[in-house]
C-alpha positions in Angstrom: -63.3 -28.0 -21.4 -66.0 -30.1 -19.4 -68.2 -26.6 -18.3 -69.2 -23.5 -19.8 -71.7 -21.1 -18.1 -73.1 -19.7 -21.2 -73.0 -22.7 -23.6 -73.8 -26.2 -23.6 -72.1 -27.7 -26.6 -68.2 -27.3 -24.8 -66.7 -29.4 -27.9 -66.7 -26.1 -30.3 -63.6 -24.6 -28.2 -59.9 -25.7 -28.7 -58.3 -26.6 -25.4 -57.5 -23.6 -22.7 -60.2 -21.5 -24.9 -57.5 -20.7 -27.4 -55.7 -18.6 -25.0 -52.5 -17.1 -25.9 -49.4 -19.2 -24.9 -48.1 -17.2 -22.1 -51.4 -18.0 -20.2 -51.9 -21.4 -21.6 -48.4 -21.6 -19.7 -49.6 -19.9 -16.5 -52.9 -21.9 -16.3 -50.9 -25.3 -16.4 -48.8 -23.7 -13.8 -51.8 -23.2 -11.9 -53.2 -27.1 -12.6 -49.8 -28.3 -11.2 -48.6 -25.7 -8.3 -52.6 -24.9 -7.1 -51.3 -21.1 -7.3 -54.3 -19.1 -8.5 -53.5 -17.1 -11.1 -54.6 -13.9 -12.8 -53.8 -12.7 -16.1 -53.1 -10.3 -18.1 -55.7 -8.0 -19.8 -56.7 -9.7 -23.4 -57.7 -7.8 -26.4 -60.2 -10.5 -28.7 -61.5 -9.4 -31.9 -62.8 -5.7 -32.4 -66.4 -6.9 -31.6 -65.6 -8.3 -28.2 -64.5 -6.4 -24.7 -61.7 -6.5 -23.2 -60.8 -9.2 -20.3 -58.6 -11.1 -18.1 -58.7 -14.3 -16.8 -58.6 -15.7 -12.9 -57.7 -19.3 -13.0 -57.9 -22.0 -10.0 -57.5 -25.6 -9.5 -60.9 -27.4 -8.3 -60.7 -30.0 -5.4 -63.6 -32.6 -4.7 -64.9 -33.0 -0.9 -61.5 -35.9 -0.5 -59.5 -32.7 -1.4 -58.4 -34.1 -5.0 -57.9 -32.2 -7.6 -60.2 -33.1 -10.2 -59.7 -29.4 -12.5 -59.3 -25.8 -13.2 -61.4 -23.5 -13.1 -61.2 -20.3 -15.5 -63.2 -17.4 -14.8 -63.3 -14.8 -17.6 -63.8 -11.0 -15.9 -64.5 -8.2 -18.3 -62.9 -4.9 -17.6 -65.6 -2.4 -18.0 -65.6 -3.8 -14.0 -62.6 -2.0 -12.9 -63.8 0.9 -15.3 -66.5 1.4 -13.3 -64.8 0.6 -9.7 -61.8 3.5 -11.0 -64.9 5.8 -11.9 -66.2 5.5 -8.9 -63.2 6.7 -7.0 -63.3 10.0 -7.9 -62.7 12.8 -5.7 -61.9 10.5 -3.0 -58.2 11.6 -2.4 -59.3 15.3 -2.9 -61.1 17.8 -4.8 -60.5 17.1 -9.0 -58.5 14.2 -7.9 -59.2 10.7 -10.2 -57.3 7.4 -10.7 -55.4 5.9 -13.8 -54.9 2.1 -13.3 -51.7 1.4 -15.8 -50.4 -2.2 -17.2 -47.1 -3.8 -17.2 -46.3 -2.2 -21.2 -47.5 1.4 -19.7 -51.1 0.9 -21.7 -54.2 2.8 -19.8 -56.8 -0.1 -18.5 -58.8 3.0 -16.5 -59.4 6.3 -16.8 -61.3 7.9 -14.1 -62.5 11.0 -16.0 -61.5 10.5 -19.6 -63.2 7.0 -20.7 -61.5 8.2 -24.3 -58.3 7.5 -22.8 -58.7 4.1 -22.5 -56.7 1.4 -23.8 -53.4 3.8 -25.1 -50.1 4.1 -24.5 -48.3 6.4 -22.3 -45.1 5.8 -24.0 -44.3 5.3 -27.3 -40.9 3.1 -28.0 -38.9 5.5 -29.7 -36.3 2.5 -31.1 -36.3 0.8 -34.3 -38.1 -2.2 -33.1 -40.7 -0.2 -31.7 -43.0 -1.2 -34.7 -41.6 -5.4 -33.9 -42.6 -5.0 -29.5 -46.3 -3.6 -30.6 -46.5 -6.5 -33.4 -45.4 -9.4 -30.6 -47.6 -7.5 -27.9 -50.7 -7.6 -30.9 -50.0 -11.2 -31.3 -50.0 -12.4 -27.9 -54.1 -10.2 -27.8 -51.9 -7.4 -25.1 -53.1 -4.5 -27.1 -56.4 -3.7 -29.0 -55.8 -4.9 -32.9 -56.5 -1.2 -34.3 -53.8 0.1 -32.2 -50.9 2.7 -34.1 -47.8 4.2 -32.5 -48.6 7.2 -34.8 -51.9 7.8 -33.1 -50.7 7.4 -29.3 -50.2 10.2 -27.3 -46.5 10.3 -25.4 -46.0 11.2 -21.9 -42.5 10.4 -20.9 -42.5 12.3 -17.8 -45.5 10.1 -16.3 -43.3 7.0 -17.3 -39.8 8.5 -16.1 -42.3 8.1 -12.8 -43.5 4.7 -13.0 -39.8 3.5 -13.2 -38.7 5.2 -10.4 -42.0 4.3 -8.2 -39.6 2.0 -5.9 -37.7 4.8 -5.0 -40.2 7.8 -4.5 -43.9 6.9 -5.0 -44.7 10.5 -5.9 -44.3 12.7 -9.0 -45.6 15.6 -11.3 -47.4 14.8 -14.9 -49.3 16.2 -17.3 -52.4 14.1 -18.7 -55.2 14.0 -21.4 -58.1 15.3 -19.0 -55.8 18.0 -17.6 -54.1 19.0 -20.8 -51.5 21.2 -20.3 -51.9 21.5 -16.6 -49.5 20.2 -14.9 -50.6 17.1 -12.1 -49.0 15.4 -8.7 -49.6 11.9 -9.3 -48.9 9.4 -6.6 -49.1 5.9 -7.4 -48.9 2.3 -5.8 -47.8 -1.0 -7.3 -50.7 -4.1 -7.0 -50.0 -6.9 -5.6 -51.7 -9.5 -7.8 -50.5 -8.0 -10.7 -47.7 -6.2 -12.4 -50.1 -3.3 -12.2 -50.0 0.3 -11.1 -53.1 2.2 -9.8 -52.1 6.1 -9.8 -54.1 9.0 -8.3 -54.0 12.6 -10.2 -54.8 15.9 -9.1 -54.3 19.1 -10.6 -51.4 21.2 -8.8 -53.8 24.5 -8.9 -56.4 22.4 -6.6 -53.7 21.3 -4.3 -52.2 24.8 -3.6 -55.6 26.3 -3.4 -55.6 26.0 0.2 -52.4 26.6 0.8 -52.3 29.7 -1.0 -55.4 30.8 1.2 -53.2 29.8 4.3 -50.5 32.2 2.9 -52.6 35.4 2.4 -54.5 34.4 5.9 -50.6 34.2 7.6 -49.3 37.7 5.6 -52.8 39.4 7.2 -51.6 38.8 10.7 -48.0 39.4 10.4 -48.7 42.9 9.0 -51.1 43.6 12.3 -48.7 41.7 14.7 -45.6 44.1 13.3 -47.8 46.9 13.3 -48.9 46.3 16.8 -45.5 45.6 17.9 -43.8 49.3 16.4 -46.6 50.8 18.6 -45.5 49.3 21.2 -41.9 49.7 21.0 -42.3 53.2 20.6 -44.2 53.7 23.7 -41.5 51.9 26.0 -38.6 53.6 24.1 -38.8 56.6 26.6 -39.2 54.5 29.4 -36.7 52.0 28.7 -34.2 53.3 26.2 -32.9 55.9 27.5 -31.0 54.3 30.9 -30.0 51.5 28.7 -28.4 54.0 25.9 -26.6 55.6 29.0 -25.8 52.1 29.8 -24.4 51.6 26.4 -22.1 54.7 25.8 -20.5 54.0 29.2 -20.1 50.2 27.8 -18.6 51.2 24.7 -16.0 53.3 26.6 -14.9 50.8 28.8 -14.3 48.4 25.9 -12.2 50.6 24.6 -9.6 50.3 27.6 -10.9 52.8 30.1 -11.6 50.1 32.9 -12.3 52.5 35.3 -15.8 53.9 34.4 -18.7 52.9 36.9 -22.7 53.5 36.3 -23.9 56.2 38.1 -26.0 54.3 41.2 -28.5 57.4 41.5 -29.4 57.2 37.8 -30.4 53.2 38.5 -31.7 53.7 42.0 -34.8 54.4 40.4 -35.3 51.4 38.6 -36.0 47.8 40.6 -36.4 45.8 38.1 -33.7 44.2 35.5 -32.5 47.8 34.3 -31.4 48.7 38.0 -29.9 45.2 38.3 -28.0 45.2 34.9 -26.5 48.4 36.1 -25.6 47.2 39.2 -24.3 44.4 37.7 -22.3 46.0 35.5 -20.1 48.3 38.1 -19.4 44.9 39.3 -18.3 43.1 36.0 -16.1 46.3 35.5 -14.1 46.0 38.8 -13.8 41.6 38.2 -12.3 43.0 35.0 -9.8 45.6 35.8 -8.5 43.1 38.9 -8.5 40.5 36.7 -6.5 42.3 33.8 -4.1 43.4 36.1 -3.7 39.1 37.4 -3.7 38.1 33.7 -0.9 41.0 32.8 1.6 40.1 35.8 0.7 36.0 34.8 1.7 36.9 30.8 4.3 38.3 31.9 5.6 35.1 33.8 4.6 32.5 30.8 6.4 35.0 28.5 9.4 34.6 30.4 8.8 30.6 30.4 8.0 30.3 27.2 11.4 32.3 25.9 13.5 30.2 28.1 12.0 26.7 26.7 12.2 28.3 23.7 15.9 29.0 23.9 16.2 25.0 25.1 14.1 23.8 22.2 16.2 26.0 19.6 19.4 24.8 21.4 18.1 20.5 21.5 17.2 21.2 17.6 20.6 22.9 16.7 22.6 19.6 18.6 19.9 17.1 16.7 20.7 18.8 13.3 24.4 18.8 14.2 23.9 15.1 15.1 22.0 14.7 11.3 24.7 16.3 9.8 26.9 14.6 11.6 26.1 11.1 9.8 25.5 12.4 6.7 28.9 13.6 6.9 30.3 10.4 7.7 27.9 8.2 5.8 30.2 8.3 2.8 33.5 7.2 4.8 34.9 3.7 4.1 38.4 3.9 5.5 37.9 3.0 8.8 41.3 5.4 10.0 39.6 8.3 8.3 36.4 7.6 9.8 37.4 7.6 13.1 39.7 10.6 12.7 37.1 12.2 11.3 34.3 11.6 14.1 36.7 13.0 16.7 37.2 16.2 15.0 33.7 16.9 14.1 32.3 15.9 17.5 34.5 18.5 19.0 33.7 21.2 16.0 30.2 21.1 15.5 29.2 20.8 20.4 32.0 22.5 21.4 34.4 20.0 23.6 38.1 20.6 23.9 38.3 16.6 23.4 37.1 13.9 22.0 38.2 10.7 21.6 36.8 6.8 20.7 38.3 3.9 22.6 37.8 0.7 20.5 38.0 -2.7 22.6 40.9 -5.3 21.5 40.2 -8.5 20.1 40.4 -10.2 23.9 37.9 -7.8 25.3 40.4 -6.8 27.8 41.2 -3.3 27.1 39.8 -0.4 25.9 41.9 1.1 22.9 42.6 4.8 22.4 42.2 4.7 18.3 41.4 8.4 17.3 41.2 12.1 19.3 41.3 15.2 18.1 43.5 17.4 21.0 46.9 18.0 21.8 46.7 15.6 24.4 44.9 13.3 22.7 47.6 12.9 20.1 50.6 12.7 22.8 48.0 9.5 24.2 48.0 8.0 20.7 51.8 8.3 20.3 52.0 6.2 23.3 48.9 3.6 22.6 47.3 4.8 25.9 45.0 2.2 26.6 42.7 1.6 29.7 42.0 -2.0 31.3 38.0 -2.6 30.9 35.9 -3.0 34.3 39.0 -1.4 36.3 40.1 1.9 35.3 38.5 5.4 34.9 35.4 6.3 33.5 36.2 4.9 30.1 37.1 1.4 32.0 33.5 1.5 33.7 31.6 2.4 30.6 33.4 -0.6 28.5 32.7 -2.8 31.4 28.8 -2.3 32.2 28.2 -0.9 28.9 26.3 2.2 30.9 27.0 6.2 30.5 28.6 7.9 32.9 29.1 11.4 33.7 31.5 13.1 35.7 30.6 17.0 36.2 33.5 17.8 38.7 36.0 15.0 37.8 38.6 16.2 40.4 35.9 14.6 42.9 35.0 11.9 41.1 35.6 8.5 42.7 36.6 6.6 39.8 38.1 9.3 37.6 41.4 8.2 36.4 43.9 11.7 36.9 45.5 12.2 33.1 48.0 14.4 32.8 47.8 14.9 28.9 44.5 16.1 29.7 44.9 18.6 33.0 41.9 20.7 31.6 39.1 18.4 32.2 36.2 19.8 34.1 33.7 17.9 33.3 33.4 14.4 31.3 30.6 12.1 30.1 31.7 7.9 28.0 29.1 6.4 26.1 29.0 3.3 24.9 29.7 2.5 21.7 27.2 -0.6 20.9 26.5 -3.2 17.9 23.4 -4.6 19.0 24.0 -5.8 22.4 27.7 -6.2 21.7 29.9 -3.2 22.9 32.6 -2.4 20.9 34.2 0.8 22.4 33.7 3.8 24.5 33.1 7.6 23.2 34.9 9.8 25.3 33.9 13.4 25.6 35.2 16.1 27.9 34.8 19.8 28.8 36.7 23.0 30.1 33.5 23.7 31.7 32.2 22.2 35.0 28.6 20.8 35.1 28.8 21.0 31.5 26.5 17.7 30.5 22.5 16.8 31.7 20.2 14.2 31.0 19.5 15.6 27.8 22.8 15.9 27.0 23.3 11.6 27.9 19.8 11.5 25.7 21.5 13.6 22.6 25.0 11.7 22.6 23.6 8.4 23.1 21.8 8.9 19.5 25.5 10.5 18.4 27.2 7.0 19.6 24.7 4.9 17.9 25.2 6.5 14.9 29.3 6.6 15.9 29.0 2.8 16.2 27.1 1.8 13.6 29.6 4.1 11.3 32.6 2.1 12.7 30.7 -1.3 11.8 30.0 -0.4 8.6 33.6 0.3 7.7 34.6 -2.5 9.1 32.1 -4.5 7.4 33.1 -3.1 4.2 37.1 -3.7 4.8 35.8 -7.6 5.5 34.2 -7.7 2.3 36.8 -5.8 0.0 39.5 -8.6 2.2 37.2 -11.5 1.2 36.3 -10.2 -2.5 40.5 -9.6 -3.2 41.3 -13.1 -1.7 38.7 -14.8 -3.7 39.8 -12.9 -6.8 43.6 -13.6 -5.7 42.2 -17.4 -5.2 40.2 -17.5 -8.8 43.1 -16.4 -10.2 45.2 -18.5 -8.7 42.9 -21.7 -9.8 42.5 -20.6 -13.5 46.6 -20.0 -13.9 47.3 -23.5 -12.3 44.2 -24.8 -14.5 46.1 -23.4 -17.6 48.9 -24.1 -16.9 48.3 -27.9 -16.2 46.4 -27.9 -20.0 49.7 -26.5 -21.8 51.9 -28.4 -19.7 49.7 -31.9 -21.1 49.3 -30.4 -24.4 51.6 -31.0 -27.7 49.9 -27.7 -29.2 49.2 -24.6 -27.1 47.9 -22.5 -29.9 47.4 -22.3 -34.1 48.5 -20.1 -36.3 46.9 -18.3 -39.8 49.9 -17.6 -42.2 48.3 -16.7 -45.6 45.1 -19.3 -45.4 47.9 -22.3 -43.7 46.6 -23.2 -40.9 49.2 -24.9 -38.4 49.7 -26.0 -34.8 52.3 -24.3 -32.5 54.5 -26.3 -30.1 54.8 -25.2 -26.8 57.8 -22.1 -26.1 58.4 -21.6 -22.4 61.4 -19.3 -23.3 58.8 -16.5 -24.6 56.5 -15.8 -22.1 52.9 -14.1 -22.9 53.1 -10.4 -22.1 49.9 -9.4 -19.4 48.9 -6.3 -21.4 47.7 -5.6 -24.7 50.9 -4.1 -27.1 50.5 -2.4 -30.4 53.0 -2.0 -32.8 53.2 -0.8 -37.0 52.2 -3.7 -38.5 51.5 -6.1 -35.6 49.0 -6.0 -32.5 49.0 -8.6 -29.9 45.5 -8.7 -27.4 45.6 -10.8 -24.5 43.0 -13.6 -23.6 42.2 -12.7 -20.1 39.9 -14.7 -17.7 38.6 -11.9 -14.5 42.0 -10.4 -15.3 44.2 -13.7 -15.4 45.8 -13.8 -18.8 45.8 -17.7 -20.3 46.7 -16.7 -23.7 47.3 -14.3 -26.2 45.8 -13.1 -30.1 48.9 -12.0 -31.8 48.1 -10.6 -35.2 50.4 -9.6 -37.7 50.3 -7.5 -41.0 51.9 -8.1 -44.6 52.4 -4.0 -44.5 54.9 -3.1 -41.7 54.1 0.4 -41.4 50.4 -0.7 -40.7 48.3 1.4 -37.8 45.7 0.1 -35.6 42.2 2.0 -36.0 40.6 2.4 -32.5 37.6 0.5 -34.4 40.1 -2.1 -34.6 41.7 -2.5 -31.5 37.8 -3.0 -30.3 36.8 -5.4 -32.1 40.1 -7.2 -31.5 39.5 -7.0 -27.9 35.6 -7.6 -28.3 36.9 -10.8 -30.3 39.8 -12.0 -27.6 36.8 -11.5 -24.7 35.0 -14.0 -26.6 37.8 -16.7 -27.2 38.5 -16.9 -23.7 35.2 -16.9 -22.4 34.6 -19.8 -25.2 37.9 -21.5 -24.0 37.3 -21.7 -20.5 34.1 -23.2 -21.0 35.2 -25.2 -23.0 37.7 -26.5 -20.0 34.8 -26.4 -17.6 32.8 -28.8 -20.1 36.3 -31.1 -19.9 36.2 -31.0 -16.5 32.6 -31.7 -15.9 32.8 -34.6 -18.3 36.0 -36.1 -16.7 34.5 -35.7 -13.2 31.0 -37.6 -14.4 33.1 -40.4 -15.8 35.5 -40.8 -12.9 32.1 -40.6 -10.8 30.9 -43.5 -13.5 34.0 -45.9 -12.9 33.5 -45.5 -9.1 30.0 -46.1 -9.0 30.4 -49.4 -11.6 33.0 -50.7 -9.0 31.2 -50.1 -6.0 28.1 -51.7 -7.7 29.9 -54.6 -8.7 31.8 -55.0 -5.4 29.0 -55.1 -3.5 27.4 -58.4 -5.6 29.4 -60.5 -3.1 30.1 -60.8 0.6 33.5 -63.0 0.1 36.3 -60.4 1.0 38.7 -62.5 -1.1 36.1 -62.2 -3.8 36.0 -58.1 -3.0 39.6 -57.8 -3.1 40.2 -59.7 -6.6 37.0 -57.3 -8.1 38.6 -54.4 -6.6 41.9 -55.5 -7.9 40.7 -55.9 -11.9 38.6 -52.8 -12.3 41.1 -50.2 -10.8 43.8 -52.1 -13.3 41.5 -51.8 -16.2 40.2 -48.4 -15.5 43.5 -47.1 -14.9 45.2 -48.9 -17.2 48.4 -49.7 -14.8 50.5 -52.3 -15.1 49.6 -54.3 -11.2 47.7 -53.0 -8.5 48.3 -54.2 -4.6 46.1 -54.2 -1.5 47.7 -54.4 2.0 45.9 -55.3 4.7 47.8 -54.0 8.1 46.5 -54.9 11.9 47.9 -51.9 14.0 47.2 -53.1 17.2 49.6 -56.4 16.9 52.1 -57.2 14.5 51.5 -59.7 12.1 52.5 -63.7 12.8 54.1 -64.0 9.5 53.8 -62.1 6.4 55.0 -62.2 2.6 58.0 -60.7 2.1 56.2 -59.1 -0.4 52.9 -58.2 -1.8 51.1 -60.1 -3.7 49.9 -58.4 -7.6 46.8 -58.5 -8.9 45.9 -61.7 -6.9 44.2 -60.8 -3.9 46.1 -62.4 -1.5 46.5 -61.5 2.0 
């Protein structure tokens, strides 16, 4: 401190005045940033007032900062300024200016009020906050929680001041009256300056408005039955008249008409509502009698489309019920034996049959129908050339419908004789994506008996026809494949086995009373395929995804022994195991073999490869396949194919490489 305005001898002060560290902080803020700065409100000792401090940095005339200046501002100030705000937002109405920790820094009318809490913290540490506020000179030293009044509602509003600025409180110059305080946040401070004013001073007016309102609405209502009950004779009468006839003609009787004499009279709106009304009456009888004929006409409409859309749902659901019924069918015969009956059952057509095209795409197949002629057709494998002949023969060639409603004048109906019946026919094609596979073929006693809708309903039925028939045949290809590849697993594991007894001295051990010995191989006693049980003796095959390669034969000291089902598990639980075991105990064989032949090949080719001399090649090859073979010579013959050879050995040379 260089300046004081009060004392001369500066050296009697510690630096910053002794502040508390908060603004110590602040004020060094302000020396580096040039941010002025205001603090908080500071309580000193009892015998000093309240105040706050405005800090700025000091600049000489170059505009260097050479200091900061501290002004100290008592608060018996803003005492007065509050004070003298009174009334100024209304009668009774005073302002409350309120710190950051909710303590009263002004009190408009109650001076007493002065330096308290609104709130008091309510949590353990209460006692610790007031301690660290004490410390840090934010509250007066003689200040106790048990002495300060608590007004939580006034706080619940001070929090909530961002979202509604207004609220109701009670306070120590009011009492128990209750207050509407509205209140604005400062902007120099974490401060909040509320007006207060007593609710009954606020609805005093208002209150005066309502008795002032009541007054006239009793005169105005008073005024207005007087005068309703004067024009009642004049006016009610024609209009009641008006009414009853009204009434009567809403209650069918159409032709009622106001009498003209009665409104004659009247040339104002009475005489022109009546008039008015003979003519609504007549626009409504003629227009009852339009809208009567007209229901009468969508009535009949709406029953027909109704019959349609009853009989297009009763074909759909036959349709649905239709695949579900099929959905389950995996014999492909069956399937399409099946489609032809219910086809005919479940529309109505004397025939139906499905063409399938043969593997040459040349002719349409009759596979399935469900008539009498059908059947004489199949006995004959009746078959139509596709592109050429009859409707089916056009359908498997463009792959488009085709309907025929009077086939006996149809240019490309082919005449069938099994059939003489047909008065009407419609194909379909039977497609897997753009592939067409066959033809449904449906026909009818009846002529004209197939629409649009009809081409619209059966194209969904061969869809679902064709994607049935692709599915079965989908599913014979894959029981074909999955019964060759068992036949073909089979197959490999029997040759496997057999090749390992065939090179083996032992093909199996045996457990006579704790002896264990080998068994030599006995092709004269073949191993039985199933599992046999006798008294005393139980044999379980080894079998490998149903290909037996061995057998668990056990024997009993007692003859008369039987086999618990407990037993017969575990012995086939056991004899599951052992094979399982054994043939990966091949595969592991196998694999090993196949890495070292892979080994011996790769070691030759390495070592072939060292040199460029073909002599050279040939002797390498010629050692390592003797060695790793372990044969007695090995040859290489060298052929030209195109001429024959000059002259020639009359034999091959061994193990020498010669040419």
């Amino acid at each position: 401190m260089v300046l004081h305005t009060q004392l001369v001898d500066t050296s009697q002060f510690p630096p910053y005045l002794g502040l508390p560290e908060g603004v110590t902080t602040a004020v060094q803020q302000t020396t580096s940033t040039g941010a002025i700065y205001l603090s908080p409100v500071l309580f000193p000792a009892p015998t000093e007032a309240p105040y706050f401090i405005a800090a700025a940095r000091v600049r000489n005339a170059l505009g260097e900062q050479i200091g900061t200046l501290l002004a100290a501002f008592p608060l018996d100030s803003i005492q007065a300024i509050v004070a003298a705000a009174n009334d100024s937002a209304g009668n009774g109405s005073y302002a409350i200016l309120i710190d950051d920790n909710y303590l009263r820094l002004a009190h408009g009318r109650d001076p007493t009020a002065l330096y308290q809490l609104l709130a008091q913290p309510s949590d353990p540490a209460a006692q610790s906050l007031v301690d660290a506020l004490l410390d840090d000179q934010r509250l007066p030293a003689q200040t106790d929680l048990d002495d300060q009044p608590s007004y939580p509602d006034f706080v619940a509003g001070l929090q909530s001041l961002n979202q509604q600025p207004s609220f109701t409180s009670q306070d120590t110059f009011t009492g128990a009256t209750l207050n509407a305080v509205a209140a604005t946040r400062l902007n120099s401070r974490p401060w909040v300056l509320a007006f207060l004013q007593a609710q009954p001073a606020i609805l005093a007016p208002v209150i005066a408005q309502t008795r002032l309102t009541l007054l006239l609405a009793v005169l105005v209502a008073g005024l207005a039955v007087l005068a309703s009950t004067l024009l009642a004779r004049l006016v009610a009468d024609p209009i009641l008249r008006l009414t009853s006839i009204a009434e009567r003609a809403a209650a069918g009787n159409l032709y009622l008409q106001a009498s003209a004499p009665a409104y004659a009279a009247f040339a104002d709106e009475i005489g022109a509502l009546g008039l008015a009304f003979n003519s609504m009456i007549n626009q409504l009888r003629h227009t009852l009698q339009g809208l009567e004929t007209r229901v009468a006409e969508r009535t009949a409409e709406l029953a027909q489309a109704s019959d349609q859309m009853q009989y297009r749902a009763g074909r759909l659901q036959a349709v649905a019920e239709l695949a579900h019924a099929i959905a389950a069918i995996q014999d492909p015969a069956e399937l399409l034996s099946r489609l032809t009956h219910e086809i005919s059952t479940r529309f109505g057509y004397y025939h139906t049959g499905i063409f399938l095209l043969n593997a040459a795409q040349t002719y349409a197949v009759l596979e399935a129908a469900n008539s009498t002629g059908g059947a004489r057709m199949l006995a004959r494998h009746h078959r139509l050339r596709v592109g050429q002949v009859g409707i089916v023969g056009y359908v498997a060639g463009t792959g488009q419908p085709r309907i025929a409603l009077d086939v006996g004048q149809d240019a490309v109906f082919f005449d069938n004789p099994d059939l003489p019946d047909t008065r009407s026919e419609i194909s379909l094609p039977l497609k897997v994506g753009e592939q067409i596979i066959g033809v449904l073929d449906v026909q009818s006693v009846q002529p004209a008996a197939f629409s649009q809708d009809d081409i619209a309903l059966l194209s969904t039925l061969a869809d679902q026809v064709a994607m049935a028939i692709q599915n079965t045949r989908l599913y014979a290809d894959s029981l074909r494949t999955v019964h060759e590849l068992q036949l073909a697993q089979r197959q490999y594991l029997q040759q496997m086995w057999s090749q390992i007894a065939a090179e083996r001295s032992t093909v199996g051990y045996q457990l006579d009373f704790g002896r264990l010995q080998a068994l030599p191989p006995a092709p004269s006693i073949p191993a039985p395929a199933l599992e046999s049980q006798q008294p005393g003796r139980l044999v379980v095959p080894l079998a490998l995804r149903n290909q037996v390669i061995g057998l668990i034969d056990l024997q009993d000291v007692d003859p008369t022994r039987a086999w618990t089902p407990q037993e017969l598990a575990f012995a086939r639980s056991v004899a599951d195991q052992v094979a399982l075991a054994l043939e990966n105990a091949r595969l592991l064989e196998e694999t090993r073999r196949r890495a070292e032949r892979e080994r011996l090949v790769s070691d030759i080719t390495t070592r072939l490869r060292v040199s460029n001399d073909p002599q050279t090649i040939i002797d390498t090859a010629l050692s390592e396949l003797r060695q790793a073979l372990q044969v007695k010579s090995v040859q290489v013959r060298l052929q030209v194919q195109s001429t024959p050879p000059v002259s020639q050995p009359d034999h091959p040379t061994e193990n020498r490489g010669e040419v």
